[in-house]
Structure formats: C-alpha cells, structure tokens
C-alpha positions as CSV (number, residue, x, y, z in Angstrom):
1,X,42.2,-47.4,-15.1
2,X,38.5,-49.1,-16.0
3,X,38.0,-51.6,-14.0
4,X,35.4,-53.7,-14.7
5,X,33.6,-54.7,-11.4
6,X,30.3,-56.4,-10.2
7,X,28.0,-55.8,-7.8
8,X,25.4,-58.3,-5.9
9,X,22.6,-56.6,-4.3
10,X,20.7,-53.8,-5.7
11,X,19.6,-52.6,-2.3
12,X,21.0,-49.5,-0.8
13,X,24.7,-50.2,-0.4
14,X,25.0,-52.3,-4.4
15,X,23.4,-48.6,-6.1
16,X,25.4,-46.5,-3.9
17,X,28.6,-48.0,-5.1
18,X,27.2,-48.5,-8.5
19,X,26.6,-44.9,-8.5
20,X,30.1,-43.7,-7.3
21,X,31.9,-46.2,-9.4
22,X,30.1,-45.8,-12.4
23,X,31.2,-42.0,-12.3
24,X,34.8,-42.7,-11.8
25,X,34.3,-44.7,-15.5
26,X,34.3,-48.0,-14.6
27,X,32.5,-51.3,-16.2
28,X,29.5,-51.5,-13.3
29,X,27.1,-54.4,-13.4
30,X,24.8,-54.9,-10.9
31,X,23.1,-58.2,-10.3
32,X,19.7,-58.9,-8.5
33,X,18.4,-61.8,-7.4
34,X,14.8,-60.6,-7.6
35,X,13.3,-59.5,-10.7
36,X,12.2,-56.3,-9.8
37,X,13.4,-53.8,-7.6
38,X,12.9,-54.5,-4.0
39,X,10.3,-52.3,-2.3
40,X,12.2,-53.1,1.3
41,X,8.9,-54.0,3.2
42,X,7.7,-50.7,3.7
43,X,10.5,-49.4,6.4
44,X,11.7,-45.9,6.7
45,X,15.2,-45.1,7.0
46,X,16.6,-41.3,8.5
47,X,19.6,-39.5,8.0
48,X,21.5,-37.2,10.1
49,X,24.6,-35.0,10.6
50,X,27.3,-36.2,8.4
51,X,24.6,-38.8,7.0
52,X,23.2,-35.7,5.1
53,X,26.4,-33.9,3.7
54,X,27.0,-37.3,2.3
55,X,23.7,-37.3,0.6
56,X,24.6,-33.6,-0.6
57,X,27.8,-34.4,-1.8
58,X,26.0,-37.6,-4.1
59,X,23.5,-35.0,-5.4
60,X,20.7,-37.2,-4.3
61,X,19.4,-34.8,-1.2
62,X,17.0,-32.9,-3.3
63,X,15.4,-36.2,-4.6
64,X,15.0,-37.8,-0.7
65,X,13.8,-34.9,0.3
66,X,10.9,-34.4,-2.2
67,X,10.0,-38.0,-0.8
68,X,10.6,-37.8,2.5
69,X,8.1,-39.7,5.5
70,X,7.4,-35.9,7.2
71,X,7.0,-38.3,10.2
72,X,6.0,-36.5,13.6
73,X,5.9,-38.3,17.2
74,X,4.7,-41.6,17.4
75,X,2.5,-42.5,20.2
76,X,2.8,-45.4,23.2
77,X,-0.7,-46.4,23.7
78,X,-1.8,-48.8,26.5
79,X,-4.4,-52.1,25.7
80,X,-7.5,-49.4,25.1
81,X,-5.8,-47.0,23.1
82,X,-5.0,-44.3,25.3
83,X,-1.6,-42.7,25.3
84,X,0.9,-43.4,27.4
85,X,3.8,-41.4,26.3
86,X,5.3,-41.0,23.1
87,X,8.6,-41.7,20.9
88,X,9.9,-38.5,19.9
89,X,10.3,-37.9,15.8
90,X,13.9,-35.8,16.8
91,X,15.2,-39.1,17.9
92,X,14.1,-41.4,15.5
93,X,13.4,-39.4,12.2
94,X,16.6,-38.2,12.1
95,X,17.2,-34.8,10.2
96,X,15.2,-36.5,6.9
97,X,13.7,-39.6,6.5
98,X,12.5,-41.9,3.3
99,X,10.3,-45.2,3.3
100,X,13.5,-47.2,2.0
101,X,11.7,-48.3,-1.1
102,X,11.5,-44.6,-2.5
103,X,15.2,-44.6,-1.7
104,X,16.0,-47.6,-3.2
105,X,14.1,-46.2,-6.1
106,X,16.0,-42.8,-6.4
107,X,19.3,-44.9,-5.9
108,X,19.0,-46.7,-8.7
109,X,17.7,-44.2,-11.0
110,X,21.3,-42.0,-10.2
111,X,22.9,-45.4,-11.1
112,X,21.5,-47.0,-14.1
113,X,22.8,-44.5,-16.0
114,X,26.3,-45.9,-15.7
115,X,26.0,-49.7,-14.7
116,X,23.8,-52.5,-16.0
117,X,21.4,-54.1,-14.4
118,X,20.4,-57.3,-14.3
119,X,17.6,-58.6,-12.6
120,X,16.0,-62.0,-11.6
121,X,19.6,-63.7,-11.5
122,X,22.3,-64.6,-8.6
123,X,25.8,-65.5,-8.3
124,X,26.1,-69.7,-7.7
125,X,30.0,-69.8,-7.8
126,X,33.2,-68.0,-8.3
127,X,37.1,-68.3,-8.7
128,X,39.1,-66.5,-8.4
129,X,42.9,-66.0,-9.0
130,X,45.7,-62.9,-9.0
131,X,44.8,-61.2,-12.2
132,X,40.8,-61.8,-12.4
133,X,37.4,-63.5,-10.8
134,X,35.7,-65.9,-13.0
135,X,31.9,-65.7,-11.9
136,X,28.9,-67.8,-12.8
137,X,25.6,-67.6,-12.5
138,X,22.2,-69.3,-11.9
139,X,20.8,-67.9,-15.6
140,X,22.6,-66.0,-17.5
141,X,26.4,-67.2,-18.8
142,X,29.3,-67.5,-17.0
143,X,31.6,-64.0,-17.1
144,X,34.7,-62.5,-15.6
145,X,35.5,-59.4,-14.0
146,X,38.5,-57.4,-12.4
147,X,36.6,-57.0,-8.8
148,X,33.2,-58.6,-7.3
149,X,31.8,-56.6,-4.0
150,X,29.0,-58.9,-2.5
151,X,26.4,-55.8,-1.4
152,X,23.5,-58.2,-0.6
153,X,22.2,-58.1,2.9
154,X,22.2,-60.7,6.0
155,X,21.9,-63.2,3.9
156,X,25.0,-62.9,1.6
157,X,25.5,-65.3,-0.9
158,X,28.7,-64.0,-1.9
159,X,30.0,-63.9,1.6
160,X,28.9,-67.7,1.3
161,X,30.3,-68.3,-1.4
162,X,33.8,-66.8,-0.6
163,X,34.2,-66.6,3.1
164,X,31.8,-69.6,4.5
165,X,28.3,-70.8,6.0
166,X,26.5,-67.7,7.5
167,X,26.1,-69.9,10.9
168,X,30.1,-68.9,11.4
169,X,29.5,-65.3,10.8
170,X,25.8,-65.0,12.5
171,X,25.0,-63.6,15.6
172,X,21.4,-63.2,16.9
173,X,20.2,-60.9,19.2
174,X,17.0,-63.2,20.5
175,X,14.4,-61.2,18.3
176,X,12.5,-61.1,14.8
177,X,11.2,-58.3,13.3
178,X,8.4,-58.5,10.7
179,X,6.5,-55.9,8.6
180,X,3.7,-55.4,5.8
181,X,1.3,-53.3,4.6
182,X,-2.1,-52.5,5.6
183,X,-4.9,-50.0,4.7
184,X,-4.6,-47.1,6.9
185,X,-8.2,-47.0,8.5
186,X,-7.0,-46.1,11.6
187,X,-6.8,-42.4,10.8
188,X,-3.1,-41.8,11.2
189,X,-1.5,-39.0,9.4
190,X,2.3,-38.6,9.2
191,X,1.7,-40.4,12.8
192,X,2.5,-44.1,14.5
193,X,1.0,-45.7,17.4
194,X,3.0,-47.8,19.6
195,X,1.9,-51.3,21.4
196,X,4.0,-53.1,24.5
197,X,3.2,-56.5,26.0
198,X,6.4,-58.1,27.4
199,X,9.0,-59.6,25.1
200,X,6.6,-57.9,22.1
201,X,6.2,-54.9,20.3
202,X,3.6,-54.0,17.8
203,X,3.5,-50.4,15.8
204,X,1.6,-48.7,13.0
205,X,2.4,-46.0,11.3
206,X,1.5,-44.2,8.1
207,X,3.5,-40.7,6.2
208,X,3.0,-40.3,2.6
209,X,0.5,-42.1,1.3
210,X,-2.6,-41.8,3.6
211,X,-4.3,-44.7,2.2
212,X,-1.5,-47.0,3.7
213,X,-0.3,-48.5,6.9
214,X,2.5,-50.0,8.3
215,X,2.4,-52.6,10.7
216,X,5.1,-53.9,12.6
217,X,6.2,-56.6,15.3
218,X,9.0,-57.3,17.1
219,X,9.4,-60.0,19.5
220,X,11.7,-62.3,21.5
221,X,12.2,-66.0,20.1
222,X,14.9,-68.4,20.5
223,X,17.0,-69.2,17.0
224,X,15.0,-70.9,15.0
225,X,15.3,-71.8,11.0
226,X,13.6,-70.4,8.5
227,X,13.2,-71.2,4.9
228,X,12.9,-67.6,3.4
229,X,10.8,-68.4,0.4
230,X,8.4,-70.3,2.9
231,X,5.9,-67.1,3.9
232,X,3.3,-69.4,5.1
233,X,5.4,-70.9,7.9
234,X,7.2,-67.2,8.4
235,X,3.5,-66.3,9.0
236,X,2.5,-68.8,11.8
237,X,5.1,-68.3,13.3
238,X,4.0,-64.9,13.8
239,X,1.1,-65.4,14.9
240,X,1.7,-68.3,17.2
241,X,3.8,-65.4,19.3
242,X,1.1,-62.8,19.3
243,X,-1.5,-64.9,20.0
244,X,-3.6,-63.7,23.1
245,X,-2.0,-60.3,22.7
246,X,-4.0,-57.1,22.9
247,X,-4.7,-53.9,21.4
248,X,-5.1,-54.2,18.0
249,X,-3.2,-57.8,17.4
250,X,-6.5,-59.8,16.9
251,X,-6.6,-57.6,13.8
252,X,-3.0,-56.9,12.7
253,X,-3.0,-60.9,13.0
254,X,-5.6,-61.4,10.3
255,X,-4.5,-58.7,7.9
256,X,-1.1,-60.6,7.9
257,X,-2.8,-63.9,6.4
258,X,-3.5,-61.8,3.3
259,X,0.0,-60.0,3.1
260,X,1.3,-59.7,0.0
261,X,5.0,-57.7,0.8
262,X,5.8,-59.2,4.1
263,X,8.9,-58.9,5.1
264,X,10.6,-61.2,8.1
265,X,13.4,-61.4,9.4
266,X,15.9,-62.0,12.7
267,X,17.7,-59.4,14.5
268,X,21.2,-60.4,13.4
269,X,24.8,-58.9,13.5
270,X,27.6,-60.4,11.0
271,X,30.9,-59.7,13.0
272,X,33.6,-61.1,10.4
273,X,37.8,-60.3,11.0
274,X,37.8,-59.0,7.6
275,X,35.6,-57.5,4.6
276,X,37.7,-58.3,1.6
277,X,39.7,-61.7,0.2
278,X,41.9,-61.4,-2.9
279,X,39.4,-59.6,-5.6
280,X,36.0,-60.0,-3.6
281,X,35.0,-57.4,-0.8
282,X,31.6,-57.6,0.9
283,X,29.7,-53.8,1.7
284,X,27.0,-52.8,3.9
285,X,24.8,-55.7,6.1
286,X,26.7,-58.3,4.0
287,X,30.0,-57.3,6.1
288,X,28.4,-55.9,9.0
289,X,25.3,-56.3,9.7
290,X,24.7,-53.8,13.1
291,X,21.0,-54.8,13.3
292,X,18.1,-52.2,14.9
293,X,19.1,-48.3,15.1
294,X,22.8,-49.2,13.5
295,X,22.8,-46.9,11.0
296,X,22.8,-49.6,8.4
297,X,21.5,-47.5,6.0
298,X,23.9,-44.4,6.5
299,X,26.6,-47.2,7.2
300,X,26.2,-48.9,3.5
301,X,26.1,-45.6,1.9
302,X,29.3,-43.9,3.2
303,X,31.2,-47.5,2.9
304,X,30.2,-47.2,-0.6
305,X,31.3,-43.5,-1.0
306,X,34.6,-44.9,0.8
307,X,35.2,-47.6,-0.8
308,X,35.2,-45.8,-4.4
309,X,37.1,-43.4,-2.9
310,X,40.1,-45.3,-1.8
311,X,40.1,-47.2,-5.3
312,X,40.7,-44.2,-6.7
313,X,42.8,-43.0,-4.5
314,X,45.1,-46.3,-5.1
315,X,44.4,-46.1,-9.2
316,X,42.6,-49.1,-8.8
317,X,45.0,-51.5,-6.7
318,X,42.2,-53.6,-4.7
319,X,44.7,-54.8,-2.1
320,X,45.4,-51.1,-0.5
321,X,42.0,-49.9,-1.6
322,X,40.2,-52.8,0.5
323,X,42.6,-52.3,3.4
324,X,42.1,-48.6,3.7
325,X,38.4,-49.0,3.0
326,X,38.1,-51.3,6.0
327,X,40.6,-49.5,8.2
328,X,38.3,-46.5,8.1
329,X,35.0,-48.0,8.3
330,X,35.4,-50.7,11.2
331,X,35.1,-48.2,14.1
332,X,32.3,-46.7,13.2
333,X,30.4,-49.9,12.3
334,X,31.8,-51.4,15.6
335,X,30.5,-48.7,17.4
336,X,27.0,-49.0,15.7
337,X,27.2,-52.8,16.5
338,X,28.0,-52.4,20.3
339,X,25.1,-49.9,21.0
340,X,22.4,-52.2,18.7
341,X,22.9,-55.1,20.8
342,X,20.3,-53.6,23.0
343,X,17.9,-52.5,20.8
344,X,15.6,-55.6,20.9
345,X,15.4,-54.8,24.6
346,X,14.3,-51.5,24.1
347,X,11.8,-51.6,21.5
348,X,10.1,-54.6,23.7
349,X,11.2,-54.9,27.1
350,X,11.1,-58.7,28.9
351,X,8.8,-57.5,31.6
352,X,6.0,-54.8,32.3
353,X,8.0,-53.1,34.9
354,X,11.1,-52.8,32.0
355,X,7.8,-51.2,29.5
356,X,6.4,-49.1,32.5
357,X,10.2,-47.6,33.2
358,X,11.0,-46.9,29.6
359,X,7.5,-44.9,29.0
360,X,7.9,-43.1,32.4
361,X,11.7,-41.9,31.2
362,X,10.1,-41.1,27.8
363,X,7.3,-39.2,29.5
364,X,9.7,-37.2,31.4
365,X,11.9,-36.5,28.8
366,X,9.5,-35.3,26.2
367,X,8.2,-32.4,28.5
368,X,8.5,-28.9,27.7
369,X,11.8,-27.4,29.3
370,X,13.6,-30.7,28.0
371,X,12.0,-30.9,25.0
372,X,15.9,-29.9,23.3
373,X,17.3,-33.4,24.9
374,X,16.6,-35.1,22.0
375,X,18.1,-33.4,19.6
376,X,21.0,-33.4,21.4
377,X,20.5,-37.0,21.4
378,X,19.9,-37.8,18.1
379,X,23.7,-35.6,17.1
380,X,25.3,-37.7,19.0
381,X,23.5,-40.8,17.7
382,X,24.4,-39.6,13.7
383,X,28.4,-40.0,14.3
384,X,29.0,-42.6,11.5
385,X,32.5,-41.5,10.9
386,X,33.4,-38.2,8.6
387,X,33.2,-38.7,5.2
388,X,36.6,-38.1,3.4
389,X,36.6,-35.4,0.9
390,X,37.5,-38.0,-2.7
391,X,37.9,-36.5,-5.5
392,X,34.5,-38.0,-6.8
393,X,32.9,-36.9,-10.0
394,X,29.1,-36.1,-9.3
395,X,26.8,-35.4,-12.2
C-alpha cells in the first residue's frame, strides 16, 4: 500500500523515517521550518552497541564514519588551566561519534532521494478525520495526506497542534545548555577542556576541523520564558549567569556577543501517555524528549527504523502500527529518561565539594589497572532496546 505520509522536522528522527519509508515506496514529504538544513549548533552525537548495527543495517555507517569527531579524553582543568582529571572518550564518545550537523547532512542525502523536501515552511493547523488529515501551512497551500508524524524537537508544533500547549507536556530539569562556535586558538586537537564553578559548567572542544572550537555552558536557572527567535535576550541571559566566573569565561563571554550559530536551550523531558492520536504520531524529542546523555539521537533513529517497520508489518494500518511502535519503544526511552534526570547535576554539580568528589571518582577511575571500567560502562550505557530485524529494503 503507498501511503502518502508527511513528516515535520528534518532533524535526525524526520530523515531517518524519511529514509526508511521512502524505501518501502511510500509518498514522503518532509517539511522544515528553516530554510536550510540545520547545522544543530555544533554538538556531537555517539553511537554504540546496538546503536551501530542499526546504522549498519541503514547503510549509512560508512558515511558517519568517514566523518566521525576522532575525539580522545577531554580534560577537567581547575581556574589556571591545570588538569585536574579528565572525562574519558570510552564513556562519552561512544563506539563512533559525528558533530550532528555532518549527520544531519548524510541523513538527508540517503533520504532526498525518495521524499521531498520542503524548506522554509511549517505546519499552522490540521484535521483530521477516519480516512485522511487535511494539513495546512504557513506558505505553501493547504494539502492532505494518509499519516502526519510530528518529528520536530522540544518544541513540537505538531504535538501543539494535536495533543496541546507544551507547558502540559514540559518538564525541566533546572538547567540550560547553550553552544556556538569559536576559532580554535586554544590549540586543541581532537581534544576538550573542561571548566566547573558551582551550578556551571563551561567546555571547549575541537575534532575535525582544527580551525574551530566549541564552546559550551551549562548552568542551573529557575524556569524562565524565552522567545526563541530573541538571541539577544538568550545571550544576556547567558552572560548575566557566568558573570564573575573564571577560567576562560571573561573570553568565552565576549566571543558569544558575536555568535552567529548559537544554539540555547532548557534541559527538558516531554513525558506524554501516548505518542500517536488517530492519523498523527510524534517521533524522537517531540514524544520524548530524555534530555542530556539520553540517547536522543540513537533513540530517534531506531523509533524511526521501528516505526517503518511495524507499518509494514501491519500493511499500513496506523492504529496497530502506532501501538506496536510505542509498545516497543517506551521502556527503552523511559529508561533513558529516568537516568537523564541527573545529568544536569553531573555535568555541573551545586557545590565545590559535589565538583571536587566527581573529579576525585574520575581520577581514580581513569588509572591504569581500571582503565577497562569504562568500557564496560559505556556497554551498558548503549542498551536502547534491540532493533527488530523488518524486512526493510536498503539501497
């Protein structure tokens, strides 16, 4: 059966599906709100353990891999620079890692092939009754389609649009977490640095491209409301919590006033009692947000890969292919969201004491005769859920 079936987002989780469906013949369009493809604000994302058997089985492995970060430890240095211990790249690289833009890049060159995309346009409203969804948008003309699957992020506007105000959905963990680019004259090489003052966390790292930076803050802050297309006051705000800090903030600080790919955002989980309603199912952060060390990445691809799985399983019959498609991917992702509830905490502990007793455990753990600990670690860390073995066409 063709379906004909759209997809908002063209991040990670919108491609992926595009991808998988398009194979299995259907009528795939893709829409984007921003014009261009996102570059995703210059974070990596890893993969590991049935994460990369996934990636094999898309036949997009040997792409990430001839892009892949090479990252190596990163370093916990102390006000003047010197090291204090170090983050481990076992743990947090994963068994291959990719600055998400590249992915997002090799994504949707395995998926345009396939579906249309359409750029620089959103969804504003859509009905829907037992036989189709009737969608319109901001630009282009109003359309209908067999299936809609909001795929776009935190801020879903198909999740609005269909299930209700994010506030009912929304749950913040107390942090923000920005990033942009800077020029890497620091000297790093496939290396990050590491920064702790209480309640804040500063990083920068650089892989490929050893012209470039990445700098990053996290940091403790009640709720408060943002207009996202305000980067000015995203940017003060910023700043007003890092003022006074050390190290290299004074400088990180004024290198964000010139920014031009900032990205911002709060450490959020969306915790909803279902993914689907009649025609319209939501994928990836836009059902279940996990928030830091998640696997949101992995997460959104295999929900994909299931997802256009069980449709073709049930020859297209959206009420048992969103049911089994949820059924299998809700433990996993409620696993993911129970252990990133405490990842704020980690990455920038309240008090000095918390910083000075997670570099001391780091310390220890990263000598010699336990040097194996954290790949032992970061197995257990990868279980996502097995993928099922669909009969998926690849090309």
């Amino acid at each position: 059966m063709s379906l004909s079936v759209l997809i908002s987002g063209a991040g990670i989780g919108g491609p992926s599906l595009a991808f998988w469906l398009g194979r299995l013949g259907y009528r795939v369009t893709v829409v984007e709100q921003s014009p261009v493809l996102r570059a995703g604000g210059g974070a990596a994302v890893d993969f590991r353990g049935e994460q990369v058997a996934l990636l094999e089985r898309m036949g997009v492995l040997a792409d990430i891999r001839a892009h892949e970060t090479g990252m190596g430890d990163q370093l916990i240095v102390d006000a003047a620079g010197r090291t204090v211990s170090r983050f481990p790249s076992a743990l947090f690289s994963g068994e291959v890692e990719i600055d998400r833009g590249d992915l997002a890049r090799i994504l949707y060159r395995h998926s345009s092939t396939d579906a249309d995309y359409i750029f620089g346009d959103r969804i504003t409203a859509i009905d829907q009754d037992a036989d189709t969804v009737r969608v319109q948008f901001a630009h282009g003309p109003s359309r209908s389609y067999d299936l809609v699957v909001g795929a776009d992020g935190l801020h879903s506007g198909v999740r609005r649009l269909v299930f209700g105000d994010e506030d009912e959905f929304r749950s913040d963990l107390g942090y923000y977490v920005a990033a942009f680019s800077v020029p890497n004259t620091f000297g790093l090489d496939h290396s990050g640095l590491i920064y702790n003052e209480p309640g804040r966390y500063l990083s920068l790292g650089s892989a490929r491209d050893p012209e470039r930076a990445v700098a990053g803050f996290i940091f403790s802050a009640p709720p408060t409301e943002f207009d996202r297309r305000e980067v000015g006051a995203q940017k003060r705000f910023i700043a007003d919590h890092f003022a006074g800090v050390g190290w290299r903030a004074p400088q990180l600080l004024a290198a964000l006033q010139d920014a031009a790919d900032l990205y911002f955002d709060s450490l959020s989980q969306i915790r909803l009692d279902r993914w689907s309603d009649g025609r319209v199912a939501l994928l990836g952060d836009a059902a279940w947000c996990a928030g830091p060390g998640g696997n949101g990445t992995g997460h959104a691809m295999l929900g994909a890969y299931t997802l256009a799985g069980e449709l073709a399983a049930a020859d297209g019959d959206h009420r048992i292919a969103f049911a089994r498609y949820e059924r299998i991917m809700r433990p996993p992702v409620e696993k993911s969201q129970k252990f990133a509830t405490g990842a704020g905490r980690f990455l920038a502990p309240a008090t000095r004491w918390q910083i000075r007793r997670r570099d001391l455990t780091y310390r220890v753990l990263s000598s010699a005769p336990m040097s194996g600990i954290f790949t032992r670690m970061s197995s257990r860390s990868a279980k996502t859920g097995t993928p099922a073995s669909y009969p998926l066409p690849v090309a």
